[in-house]
LOKE-817933 format. One record per residue (C-alpha): x, y, z; residue number from 1; residue in three letters. Coordinates in Angstrom, 3 decimals. Last residue first. Layout:
+----------+----------+----------+-----+--------+
:       xx :       yy :       zz : num : residu :
+----------+----------+----------+-----+--------+
:        X :        Y :        Z : NUM :    ALA :
...
+----------+----------+----------+-----+--------+
% end
This chain:
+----------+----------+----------+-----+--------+
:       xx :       yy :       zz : num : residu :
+----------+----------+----------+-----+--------+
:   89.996 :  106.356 :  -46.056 : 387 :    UNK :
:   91.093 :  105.964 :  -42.603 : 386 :    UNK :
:   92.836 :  102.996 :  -40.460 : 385 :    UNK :
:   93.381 :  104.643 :  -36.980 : 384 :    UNK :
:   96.497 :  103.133 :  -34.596 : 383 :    UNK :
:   97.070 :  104.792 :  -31.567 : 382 :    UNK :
:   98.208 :  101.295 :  -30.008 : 381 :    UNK :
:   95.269 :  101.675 :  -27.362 : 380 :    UNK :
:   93.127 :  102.684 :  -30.448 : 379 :    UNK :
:   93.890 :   99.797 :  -32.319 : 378 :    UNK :
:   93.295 :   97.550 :  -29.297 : 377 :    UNK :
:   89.963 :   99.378 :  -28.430 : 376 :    UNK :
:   89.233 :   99.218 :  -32.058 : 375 :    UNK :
:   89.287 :   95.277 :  -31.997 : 374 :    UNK :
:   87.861 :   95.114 :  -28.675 : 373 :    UNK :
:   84.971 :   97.232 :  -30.170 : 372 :    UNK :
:   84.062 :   94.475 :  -32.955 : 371 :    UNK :
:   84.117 :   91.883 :  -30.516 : 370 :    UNK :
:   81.850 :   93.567 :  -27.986 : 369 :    UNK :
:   79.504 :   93.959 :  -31.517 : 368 :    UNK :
:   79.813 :   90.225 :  -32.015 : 367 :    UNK :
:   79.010 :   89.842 :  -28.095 : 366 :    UNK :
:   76.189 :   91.852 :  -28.896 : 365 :    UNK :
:   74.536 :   89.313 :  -32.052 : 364 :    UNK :
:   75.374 :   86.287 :  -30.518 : 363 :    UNK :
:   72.971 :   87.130 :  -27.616 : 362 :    UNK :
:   70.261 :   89.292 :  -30.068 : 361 :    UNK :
:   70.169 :   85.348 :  -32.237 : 360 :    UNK :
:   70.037 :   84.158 :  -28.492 : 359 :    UNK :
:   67.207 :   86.331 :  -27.532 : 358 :    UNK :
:   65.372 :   85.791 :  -30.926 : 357 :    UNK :
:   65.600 :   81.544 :  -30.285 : 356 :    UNK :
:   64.508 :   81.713 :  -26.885 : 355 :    UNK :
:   67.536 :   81.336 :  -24.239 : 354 :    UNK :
:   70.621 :   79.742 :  -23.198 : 353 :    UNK :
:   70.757 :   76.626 :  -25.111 : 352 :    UNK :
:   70.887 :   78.505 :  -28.588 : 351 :    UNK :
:   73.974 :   80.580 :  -27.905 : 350 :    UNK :
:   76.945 :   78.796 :  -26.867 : 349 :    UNK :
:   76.510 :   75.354 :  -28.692 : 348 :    UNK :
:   74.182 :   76.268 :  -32.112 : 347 :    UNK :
:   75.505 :   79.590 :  -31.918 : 346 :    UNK :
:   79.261 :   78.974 :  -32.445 : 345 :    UNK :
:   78.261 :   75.917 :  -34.539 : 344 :    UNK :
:   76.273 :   77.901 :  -37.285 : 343 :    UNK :
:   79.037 :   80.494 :  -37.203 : 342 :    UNK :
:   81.481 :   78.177 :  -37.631 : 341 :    UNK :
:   79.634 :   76.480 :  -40.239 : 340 :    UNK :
:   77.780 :   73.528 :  -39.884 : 339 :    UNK :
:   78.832 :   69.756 :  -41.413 : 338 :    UNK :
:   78.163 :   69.510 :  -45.141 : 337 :    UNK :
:   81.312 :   70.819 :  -46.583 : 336 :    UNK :
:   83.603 :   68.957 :  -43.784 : 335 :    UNK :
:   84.116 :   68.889 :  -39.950 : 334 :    UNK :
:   83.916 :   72.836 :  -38.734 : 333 :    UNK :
:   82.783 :   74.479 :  -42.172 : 332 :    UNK :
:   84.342 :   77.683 :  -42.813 : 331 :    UNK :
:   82.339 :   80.439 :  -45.302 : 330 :    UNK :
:   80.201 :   81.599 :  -42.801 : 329 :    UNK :
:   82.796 :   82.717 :  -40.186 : 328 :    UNK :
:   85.011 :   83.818 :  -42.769 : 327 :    UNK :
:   82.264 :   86.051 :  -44.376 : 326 :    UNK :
:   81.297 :   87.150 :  -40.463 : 325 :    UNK :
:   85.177 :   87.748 :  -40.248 : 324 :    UNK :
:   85.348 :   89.826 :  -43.426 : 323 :    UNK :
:   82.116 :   92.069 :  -42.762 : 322 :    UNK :
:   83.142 :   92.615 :  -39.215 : 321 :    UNK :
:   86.572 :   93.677 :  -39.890 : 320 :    UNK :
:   85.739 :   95.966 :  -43.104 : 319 :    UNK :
:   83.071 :   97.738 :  -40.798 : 318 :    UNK :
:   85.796 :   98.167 :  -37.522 : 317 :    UNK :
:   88.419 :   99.430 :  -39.539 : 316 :    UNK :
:   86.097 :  101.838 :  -41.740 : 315 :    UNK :
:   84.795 :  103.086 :  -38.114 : 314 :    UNK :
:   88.119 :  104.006 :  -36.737 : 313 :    UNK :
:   87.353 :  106.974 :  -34.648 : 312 :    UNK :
:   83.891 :  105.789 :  -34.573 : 311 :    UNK :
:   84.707 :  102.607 :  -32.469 : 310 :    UNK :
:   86.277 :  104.796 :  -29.792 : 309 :    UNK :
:   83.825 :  107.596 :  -29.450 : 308 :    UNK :
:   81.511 :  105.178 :  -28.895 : 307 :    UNK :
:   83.090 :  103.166 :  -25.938 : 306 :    UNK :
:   83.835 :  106.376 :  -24.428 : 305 :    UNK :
:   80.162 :  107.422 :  -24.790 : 304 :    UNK :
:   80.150 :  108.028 :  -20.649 : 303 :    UNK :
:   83.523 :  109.370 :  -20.154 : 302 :    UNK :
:   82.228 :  112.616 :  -22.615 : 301 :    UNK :
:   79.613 :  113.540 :  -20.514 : 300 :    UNK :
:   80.615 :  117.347 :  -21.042 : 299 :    UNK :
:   77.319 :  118.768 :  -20.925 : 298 :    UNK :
:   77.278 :  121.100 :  -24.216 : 297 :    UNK :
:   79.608 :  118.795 :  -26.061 : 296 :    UNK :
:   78.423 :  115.358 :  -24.893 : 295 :    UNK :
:   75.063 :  115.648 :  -23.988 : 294 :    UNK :
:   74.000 :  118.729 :  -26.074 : 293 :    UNK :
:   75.782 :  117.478 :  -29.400 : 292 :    UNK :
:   74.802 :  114.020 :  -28.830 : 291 :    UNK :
:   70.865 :  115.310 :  -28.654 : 290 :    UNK :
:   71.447 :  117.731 :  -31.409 : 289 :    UNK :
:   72.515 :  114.584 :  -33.144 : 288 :    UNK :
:   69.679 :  112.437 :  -32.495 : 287 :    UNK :
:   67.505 :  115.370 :  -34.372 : 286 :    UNK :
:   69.374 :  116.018 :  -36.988 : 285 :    UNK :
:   69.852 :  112.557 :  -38.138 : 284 :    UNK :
:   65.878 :  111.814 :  -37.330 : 283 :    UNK :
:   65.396 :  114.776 :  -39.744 : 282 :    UNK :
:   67.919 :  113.231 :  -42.380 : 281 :    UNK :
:   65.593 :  110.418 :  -41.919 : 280 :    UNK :
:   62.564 :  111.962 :  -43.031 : 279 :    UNK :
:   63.625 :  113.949 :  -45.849 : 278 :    UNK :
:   65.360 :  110.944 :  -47.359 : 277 :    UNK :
:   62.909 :  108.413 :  -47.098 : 276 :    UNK :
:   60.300 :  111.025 :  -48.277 : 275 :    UNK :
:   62.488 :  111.277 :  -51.150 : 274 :    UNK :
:   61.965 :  107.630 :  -51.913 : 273 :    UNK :
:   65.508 :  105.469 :  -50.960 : 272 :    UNK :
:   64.433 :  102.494 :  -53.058 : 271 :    UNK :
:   65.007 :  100.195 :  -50.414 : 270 :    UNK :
:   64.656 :  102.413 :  -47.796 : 269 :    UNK :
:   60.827 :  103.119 :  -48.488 : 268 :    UNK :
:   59.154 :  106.056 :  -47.148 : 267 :    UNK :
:   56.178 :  106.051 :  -49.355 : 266 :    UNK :
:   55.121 :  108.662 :  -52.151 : 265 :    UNK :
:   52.137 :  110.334 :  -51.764 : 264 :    UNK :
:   51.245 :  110.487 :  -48.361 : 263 :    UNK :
:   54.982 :  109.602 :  -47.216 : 262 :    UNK :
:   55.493 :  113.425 :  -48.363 : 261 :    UNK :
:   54.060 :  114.303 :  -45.385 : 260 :    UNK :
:   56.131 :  112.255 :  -43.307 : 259 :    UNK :
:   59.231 :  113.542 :  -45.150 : 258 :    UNK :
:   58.109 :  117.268 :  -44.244 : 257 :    UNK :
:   57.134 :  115.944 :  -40.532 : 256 :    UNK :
:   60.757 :  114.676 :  -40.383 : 255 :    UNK :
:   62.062 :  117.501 :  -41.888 : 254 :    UNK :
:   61.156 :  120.168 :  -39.664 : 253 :    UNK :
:   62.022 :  118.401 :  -36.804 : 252 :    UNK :
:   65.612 :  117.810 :  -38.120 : 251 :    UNK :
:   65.760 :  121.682 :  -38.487 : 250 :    UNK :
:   64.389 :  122.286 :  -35.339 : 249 :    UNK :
:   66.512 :  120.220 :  -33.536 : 248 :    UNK :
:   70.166 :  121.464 :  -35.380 : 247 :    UNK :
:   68.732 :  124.930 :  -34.967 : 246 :    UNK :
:   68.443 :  124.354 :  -30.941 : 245 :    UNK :
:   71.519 :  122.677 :  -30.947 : 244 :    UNK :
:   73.388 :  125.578 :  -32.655 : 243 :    UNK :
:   71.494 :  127.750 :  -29.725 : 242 :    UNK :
:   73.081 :  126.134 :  -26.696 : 241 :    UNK :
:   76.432 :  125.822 :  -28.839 : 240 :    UNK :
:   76.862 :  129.994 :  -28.450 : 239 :    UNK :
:   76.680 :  131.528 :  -32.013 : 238 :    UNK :
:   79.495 :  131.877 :  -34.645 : 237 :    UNK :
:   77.960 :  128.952 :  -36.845 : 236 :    UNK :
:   80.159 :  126.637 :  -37.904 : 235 :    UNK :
:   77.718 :  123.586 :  -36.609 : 234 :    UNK :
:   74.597 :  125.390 :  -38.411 : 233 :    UNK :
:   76.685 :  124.769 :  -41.768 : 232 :    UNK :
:   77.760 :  121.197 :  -40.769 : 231 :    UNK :
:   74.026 :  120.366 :  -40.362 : 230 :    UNK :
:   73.366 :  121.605 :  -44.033 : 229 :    UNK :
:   76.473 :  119.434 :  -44.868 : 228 :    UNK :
:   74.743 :  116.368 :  -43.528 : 227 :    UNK :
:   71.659 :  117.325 :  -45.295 : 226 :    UNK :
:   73.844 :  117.328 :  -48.454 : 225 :    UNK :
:   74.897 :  113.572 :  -47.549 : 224 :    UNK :
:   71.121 :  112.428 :  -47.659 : 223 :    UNK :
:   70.284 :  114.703 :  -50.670 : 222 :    UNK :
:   73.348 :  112.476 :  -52.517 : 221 :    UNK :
:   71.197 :  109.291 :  -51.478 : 220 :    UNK :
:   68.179 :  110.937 :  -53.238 : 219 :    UNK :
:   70.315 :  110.747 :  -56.481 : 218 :    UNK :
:   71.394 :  107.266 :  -55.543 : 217 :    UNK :
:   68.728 :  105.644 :  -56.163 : 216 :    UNK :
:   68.850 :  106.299 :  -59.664 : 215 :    UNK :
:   71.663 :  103.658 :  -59.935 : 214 :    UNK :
:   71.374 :  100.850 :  -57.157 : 213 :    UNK :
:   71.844 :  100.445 :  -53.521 : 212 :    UNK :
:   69.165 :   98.290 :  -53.036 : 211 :    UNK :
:   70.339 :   96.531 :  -56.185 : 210 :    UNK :
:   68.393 :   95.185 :  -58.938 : 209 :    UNK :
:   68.306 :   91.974 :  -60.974 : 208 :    UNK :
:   69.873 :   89.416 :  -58.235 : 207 :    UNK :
:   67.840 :   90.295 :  -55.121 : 206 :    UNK :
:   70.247 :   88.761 :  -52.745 : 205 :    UNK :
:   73.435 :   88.632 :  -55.375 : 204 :    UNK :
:   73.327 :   92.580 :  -55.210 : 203 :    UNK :
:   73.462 :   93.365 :  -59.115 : 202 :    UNK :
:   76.263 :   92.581 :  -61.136 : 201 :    UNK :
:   73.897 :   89.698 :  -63.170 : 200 :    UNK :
:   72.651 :   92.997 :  -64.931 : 199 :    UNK :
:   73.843 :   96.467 :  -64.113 : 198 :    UNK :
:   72.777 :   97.992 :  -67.210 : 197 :    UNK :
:   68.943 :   96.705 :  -67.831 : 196 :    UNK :
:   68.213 :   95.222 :  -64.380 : 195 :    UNK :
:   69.606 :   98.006 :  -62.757 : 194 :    UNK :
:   67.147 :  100.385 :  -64.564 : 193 :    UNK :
:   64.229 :   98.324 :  -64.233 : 192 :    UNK :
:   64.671 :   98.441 :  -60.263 : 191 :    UNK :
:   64.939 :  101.974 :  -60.550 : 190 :    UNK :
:   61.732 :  102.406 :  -63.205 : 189 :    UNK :
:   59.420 :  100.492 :  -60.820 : 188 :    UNK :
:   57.672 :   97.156 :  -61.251 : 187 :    UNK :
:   60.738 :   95.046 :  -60.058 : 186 :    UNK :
:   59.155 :   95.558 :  -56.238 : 185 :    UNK :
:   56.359 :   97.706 :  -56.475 : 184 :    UNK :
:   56.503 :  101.403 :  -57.076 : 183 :    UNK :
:   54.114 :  101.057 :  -60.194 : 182 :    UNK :
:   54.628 :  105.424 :  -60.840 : 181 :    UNK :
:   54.569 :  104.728 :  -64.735 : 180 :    UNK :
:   53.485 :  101.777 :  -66.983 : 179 :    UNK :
:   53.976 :   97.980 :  -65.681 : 178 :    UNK :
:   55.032 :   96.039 :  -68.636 : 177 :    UNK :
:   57.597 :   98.134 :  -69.870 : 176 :    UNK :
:   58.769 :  100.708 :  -67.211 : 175 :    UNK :
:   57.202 :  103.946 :  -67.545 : 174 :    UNK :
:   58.869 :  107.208 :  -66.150 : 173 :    UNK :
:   56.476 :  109.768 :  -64.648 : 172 :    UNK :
:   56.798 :  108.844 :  -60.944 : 171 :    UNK :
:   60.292 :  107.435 :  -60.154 : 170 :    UNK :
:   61.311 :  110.072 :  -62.306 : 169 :    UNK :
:   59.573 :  112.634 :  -60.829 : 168 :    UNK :
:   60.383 :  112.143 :  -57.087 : 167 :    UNK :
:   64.320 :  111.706 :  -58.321 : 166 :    UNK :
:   64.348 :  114.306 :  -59.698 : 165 :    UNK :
:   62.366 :  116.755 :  -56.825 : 164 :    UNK :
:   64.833 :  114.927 :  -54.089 : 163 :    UNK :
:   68.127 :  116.312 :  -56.756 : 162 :    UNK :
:   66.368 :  119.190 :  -57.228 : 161 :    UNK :
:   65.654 :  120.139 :  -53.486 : 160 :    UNK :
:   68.955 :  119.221 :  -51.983 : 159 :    UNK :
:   70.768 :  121.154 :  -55.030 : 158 :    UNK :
:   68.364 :  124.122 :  -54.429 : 157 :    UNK :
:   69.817 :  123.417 :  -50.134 : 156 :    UNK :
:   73.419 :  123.680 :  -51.681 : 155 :    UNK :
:   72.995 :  126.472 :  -54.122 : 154 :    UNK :
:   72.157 :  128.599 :  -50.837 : 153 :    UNK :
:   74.957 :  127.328 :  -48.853 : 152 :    UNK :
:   77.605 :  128.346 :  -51.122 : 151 :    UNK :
:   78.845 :  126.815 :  -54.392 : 150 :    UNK :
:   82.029 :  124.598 :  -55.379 : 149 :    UNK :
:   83.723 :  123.140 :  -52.915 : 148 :    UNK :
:   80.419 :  122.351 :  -51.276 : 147 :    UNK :
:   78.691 :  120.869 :  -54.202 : 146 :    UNK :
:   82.112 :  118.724 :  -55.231 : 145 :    UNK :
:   82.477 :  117.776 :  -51.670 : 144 :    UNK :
:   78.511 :  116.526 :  -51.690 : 143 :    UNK :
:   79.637 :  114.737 :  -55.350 : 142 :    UNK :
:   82.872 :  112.737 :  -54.047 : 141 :    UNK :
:   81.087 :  111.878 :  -50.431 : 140 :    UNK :
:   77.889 :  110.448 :  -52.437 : 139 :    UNK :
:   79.617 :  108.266 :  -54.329 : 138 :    UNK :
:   82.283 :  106.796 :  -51.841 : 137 :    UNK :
:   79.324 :  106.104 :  -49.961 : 136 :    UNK :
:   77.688 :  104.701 :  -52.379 : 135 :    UNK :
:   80.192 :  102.504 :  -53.159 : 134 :    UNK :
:   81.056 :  101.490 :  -49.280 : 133 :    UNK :
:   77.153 :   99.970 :  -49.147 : 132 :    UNK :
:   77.141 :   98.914 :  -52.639 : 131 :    UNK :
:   77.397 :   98.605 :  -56.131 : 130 :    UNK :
:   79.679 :   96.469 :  -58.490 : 129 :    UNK :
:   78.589 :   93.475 :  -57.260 : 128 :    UNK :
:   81.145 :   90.596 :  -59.284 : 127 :    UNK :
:   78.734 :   88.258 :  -61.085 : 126 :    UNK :
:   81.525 :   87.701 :  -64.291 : 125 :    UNK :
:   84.308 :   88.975 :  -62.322 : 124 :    UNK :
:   84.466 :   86.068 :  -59.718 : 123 :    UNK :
:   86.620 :   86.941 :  -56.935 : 122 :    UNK :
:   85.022 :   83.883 :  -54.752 : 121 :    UNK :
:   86.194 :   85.212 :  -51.199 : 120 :    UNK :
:   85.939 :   88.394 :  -51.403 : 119 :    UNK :
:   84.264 :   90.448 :  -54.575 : 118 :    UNK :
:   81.623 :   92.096 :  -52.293 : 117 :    UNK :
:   84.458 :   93.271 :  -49.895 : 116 :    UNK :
:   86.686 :   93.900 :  -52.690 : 115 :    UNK :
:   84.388 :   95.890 :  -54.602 : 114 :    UNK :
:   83.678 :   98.013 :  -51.228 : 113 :    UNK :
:   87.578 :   98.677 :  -50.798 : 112 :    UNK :
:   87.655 :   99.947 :  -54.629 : 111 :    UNK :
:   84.993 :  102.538 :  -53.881 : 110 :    UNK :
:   86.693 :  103.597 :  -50.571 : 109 :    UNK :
:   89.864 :  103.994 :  -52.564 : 108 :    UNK :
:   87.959 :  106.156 :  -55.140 : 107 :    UNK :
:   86.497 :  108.418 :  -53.333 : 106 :    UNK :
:   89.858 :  109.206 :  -50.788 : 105 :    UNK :
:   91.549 :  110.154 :  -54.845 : 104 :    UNK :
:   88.585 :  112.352 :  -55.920 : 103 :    UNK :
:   88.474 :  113.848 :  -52.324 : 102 :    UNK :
:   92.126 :  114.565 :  -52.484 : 101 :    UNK :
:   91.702 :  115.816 :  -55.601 : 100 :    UNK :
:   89.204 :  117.943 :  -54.923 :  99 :    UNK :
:   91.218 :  119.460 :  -52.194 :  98 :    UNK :
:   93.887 :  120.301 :  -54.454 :  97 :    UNK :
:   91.709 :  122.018 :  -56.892 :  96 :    UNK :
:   90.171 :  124.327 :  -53.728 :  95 :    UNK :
:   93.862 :  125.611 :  -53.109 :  94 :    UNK :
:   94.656 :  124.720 :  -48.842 :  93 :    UNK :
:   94.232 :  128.313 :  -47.541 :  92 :    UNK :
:   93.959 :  127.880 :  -43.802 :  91 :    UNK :
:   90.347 :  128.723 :  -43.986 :  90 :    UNK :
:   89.714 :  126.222 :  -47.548 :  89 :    UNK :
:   91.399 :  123.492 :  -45.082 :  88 :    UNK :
:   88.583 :  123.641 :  -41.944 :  87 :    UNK :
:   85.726 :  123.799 :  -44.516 :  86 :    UNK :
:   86.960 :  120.773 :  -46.117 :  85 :    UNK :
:   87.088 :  119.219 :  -42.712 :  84 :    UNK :
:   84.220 :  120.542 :  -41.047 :  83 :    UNK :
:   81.705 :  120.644 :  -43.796 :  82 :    UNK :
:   82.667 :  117.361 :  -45.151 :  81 :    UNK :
:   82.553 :  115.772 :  -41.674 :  80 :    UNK :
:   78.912 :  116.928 :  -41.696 :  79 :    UNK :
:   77.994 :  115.348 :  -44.970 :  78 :    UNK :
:   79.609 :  111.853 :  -44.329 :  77 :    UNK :
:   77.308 :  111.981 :  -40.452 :  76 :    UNK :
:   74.489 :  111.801 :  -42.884 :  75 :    UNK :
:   75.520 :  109.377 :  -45.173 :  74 :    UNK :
:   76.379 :  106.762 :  -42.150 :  73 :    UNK :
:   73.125 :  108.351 :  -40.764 :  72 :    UNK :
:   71.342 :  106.832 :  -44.316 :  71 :    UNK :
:   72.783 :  103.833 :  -44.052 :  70 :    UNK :
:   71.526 :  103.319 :  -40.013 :  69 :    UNK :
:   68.118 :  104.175 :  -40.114 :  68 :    UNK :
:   66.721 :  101.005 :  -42.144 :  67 :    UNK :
:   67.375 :   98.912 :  -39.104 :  66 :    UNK :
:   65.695 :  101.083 :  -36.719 :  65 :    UNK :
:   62.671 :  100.197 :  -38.820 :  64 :    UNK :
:   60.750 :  101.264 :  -41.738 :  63 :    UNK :
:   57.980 :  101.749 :  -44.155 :  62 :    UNK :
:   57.470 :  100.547 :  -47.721 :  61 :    UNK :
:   59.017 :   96.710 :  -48.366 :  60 :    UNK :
:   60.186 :   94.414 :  -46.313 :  59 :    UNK :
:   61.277 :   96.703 :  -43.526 :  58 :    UNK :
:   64.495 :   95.728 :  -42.434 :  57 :    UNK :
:   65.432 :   93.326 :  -39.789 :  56 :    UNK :
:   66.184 :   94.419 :  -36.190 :  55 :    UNK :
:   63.354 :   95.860 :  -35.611 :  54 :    UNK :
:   61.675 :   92.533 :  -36.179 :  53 :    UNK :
:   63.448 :   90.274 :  -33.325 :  52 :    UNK :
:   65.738 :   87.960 :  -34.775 :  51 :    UNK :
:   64.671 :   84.464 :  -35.870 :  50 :    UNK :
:   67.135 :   83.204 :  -38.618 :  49 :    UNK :
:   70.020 :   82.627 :  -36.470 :  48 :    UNK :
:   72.922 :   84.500 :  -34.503 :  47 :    UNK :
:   72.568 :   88.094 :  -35.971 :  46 :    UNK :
:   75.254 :   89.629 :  -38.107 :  45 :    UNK :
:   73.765 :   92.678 :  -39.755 :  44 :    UNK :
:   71.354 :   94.071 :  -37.483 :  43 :    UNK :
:   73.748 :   94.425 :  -35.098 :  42 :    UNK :
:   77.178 :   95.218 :  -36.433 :  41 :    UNK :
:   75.045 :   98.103 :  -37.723 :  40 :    UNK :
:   74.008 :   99.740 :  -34.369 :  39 :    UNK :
:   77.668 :   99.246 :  -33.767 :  38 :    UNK :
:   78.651 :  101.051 :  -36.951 :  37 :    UNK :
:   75.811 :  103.700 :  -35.984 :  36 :    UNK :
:   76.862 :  104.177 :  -32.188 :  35 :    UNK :
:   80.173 :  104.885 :  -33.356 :  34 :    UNK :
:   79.628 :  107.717 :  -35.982 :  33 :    UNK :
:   77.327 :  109.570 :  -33.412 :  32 :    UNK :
:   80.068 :  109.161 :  -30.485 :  31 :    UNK :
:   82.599 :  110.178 :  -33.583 :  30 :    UNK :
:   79.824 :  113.335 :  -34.251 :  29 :    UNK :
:   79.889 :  114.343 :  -30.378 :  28 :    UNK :
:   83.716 :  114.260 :  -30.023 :  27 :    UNK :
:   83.815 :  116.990 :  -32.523 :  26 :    UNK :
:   87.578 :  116.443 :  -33.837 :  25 :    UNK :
:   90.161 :  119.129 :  -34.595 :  24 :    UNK :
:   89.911 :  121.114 :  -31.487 :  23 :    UNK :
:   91.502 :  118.996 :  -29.763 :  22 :    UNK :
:   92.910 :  121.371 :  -26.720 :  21 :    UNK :
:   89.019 :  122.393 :  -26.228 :  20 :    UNK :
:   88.218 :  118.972 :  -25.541 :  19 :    UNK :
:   90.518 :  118.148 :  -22.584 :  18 :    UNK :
:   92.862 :  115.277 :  -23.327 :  17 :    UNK :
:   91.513 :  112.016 :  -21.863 :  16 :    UNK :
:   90.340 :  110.904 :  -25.718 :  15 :    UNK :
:   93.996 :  109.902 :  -26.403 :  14 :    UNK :
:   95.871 :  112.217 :  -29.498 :  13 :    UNK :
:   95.302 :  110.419 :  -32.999 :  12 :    UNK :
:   98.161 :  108.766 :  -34.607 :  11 :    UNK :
:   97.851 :  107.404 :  -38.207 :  10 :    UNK :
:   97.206 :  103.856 :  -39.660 :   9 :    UNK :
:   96.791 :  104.812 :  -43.720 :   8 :    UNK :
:   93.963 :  103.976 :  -46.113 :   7 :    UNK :
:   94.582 :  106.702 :  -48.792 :   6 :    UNK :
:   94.457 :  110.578 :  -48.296 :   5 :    UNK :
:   92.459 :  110.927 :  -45.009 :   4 :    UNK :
:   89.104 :  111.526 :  -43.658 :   3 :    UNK :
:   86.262 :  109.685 :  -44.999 :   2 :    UNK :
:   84.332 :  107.762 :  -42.148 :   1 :    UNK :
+----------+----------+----------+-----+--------+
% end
């Protein structure tokens, strides 16, 4: 998702030119990219209140398809890091000039999630200052900082430290009222810590804390490093049959790490645990090696076409479906106390046709089909929106 300067349309060559003349794009890790954002259209704009439970997210500990796709949006940030930056140090672009670049990319997609959470109100006084496109840009400035600035080894001590931290803080440090290691919801010292600074700037849905909060973050950061780890086994000078065999066993590795961590401290999205981490950065690497095999290995490129597309402009596509569901909800079709657009889009086409979870999935896919027309038509025009 982070690849250029400042949001931009550019020109991309078409997808029907062989993939050893393009060189400069894994078409595996855009199929991976666009199965995420329209794994995400999903679960985030479904037709009513009754959609099937994977497609919600876990209440609390645990998790569910849902809860995978933030942390392979992190993922996939990592890898392009690897094989961007890693592409510019070779042809001699001065390390200072690419962390500027990544300074200046960071903050536009930081300012772009404010104005998503901002829109259409604009009111300072509760405006969400965290997010889902602030973490991102949070975690891509610091895992290009780590990589610009240390090798591979310092990288996987920075994984571990920053997952250690985290593990420690969340376990040692009291919150008042509730003592130390209460992981409950408002008990624990993350939720106590957005209360305290972030105050009525938290995510309007919880109010005093954010899911994508302050401390949380640190494991977030281990999330994008993973992504670079899987960059490192991509560059390897070995034959692709046996990348994707290290990709696999790495990600299998970590999920049974991050499910034996879950013993003692839970896989939870909302507060992004360390085992949370550990175990879906494993899933990452393992769904990956898969794309990497399939489409790069076996050449079934025509089949994730559709994929390929919406990932090559996946901030256009998650800014788009985020305003026009906010527009959707926002517009009432005969007056302030009539339904929304939304409401009556579902209500007419939707509801009669099936059981209230199949039409929520109904409106749910055509939104995604929506979604890819839109980057089918910027991609027709060779148009890509990047940050």
């Amino acid at each position: 998702m982070v690849q250029a300067s400042s949001p931009s349309l550019v020109t991309h060559a078409p997808l029907t030119q062989p993939a050893e003349t393009t060189p400069a794009r894994l078409l595996s890790l855009d199929a991976f990219r666009g199965a995420t954002i329209a794994l995400m259209i999903l679960v985030n704009t479904p037709g009513g209140p009754n959609a099937y439970g994977p497609l919600n997210h876990s209440e609390w500990n645990g998790w569910t398809i849902t809860d995978t796709v933030f942390p392979a949006f992190l993922w996939i940030v990592g890898v392009a890091i690897t094989l961007s930056l890693g592409k510019r140090i070779a042809a001699g672009v001065p390390k200072s000039r690419l962390f500027l670049q990544v300074l200046r990319r960071a903050a536009v997609i930081f300012g772009l999630g404010l104005i998503v959470y901002a829109a259409p109100d604009f009111n300072l006084s509760t405006q969400r200052l965290l997010g889902v496109l602030q973490r991102i840009a949070i975690c891509y400035l610091i895992a290009s900082a780590i990589y610009l600035t240390t090798r591979w080894r310092v990288q996987v001590v920075s994984i571990i430290g920053l997952l250690v931290s985290y593990w420690l803080i969340m376990m040692l440090l009291p919150v008042p009222g509730y003592g130390a290691g209460d992981l409950a919801t408002g008990h624990n010292i993350a939720n106590y810590v957005d209360r305290v600074v972030l105050g009525a700037h938290n995510y309007a849905g919880t109010k005093d804390w954010d899911p994508e909060g302050l401390i949380s973050t640190l494991p977030s950061i281990a999330t994008a490093l993973l992504g670079v780890m899987a960059g490192h086994i991509l560059k390897l000078k070995r034959d692709l049959s046996e990348r994707t065999t290290w990709l696999y066993l790495a990600g299998s590795i970590l999920i049974a790490v991050g499910l034996i961590c879950n013993t003692w401290l839970p896989i939870n999205k909302k507060l992004w645990t360390s085992s949370f981490s550990l175990f879906m950065g494993g899933m990452d690497f393992v769904i990956f090696a898969g794309f990497v095999w399939l489409i790069d290995g076996r050449g079934y490129q025509r089949y994730v076409r559709p994929l390929v597309i919406m990932g090559m402009n996946a901030i256009a596509v998650y800014l788009a479906s985020e305003l026009l569901e906010e527009v959707l909800s926002l517009i009432h079709v005969g007056g302030p106390a009539s339904p929304s657009v939304h409401e009556w889009i579902y209500q007419t086409l939707f509801a009669p046709l099936a059981s209230p979870r199949n039409a929520s999935l109904a409106y749910a896919i055509c939104y995604v089909l929506l979604m890819y027309g839109i980057a089918y038509g910027m991609y027709k025009k060779r148009w890509f929106l990047k940050a």
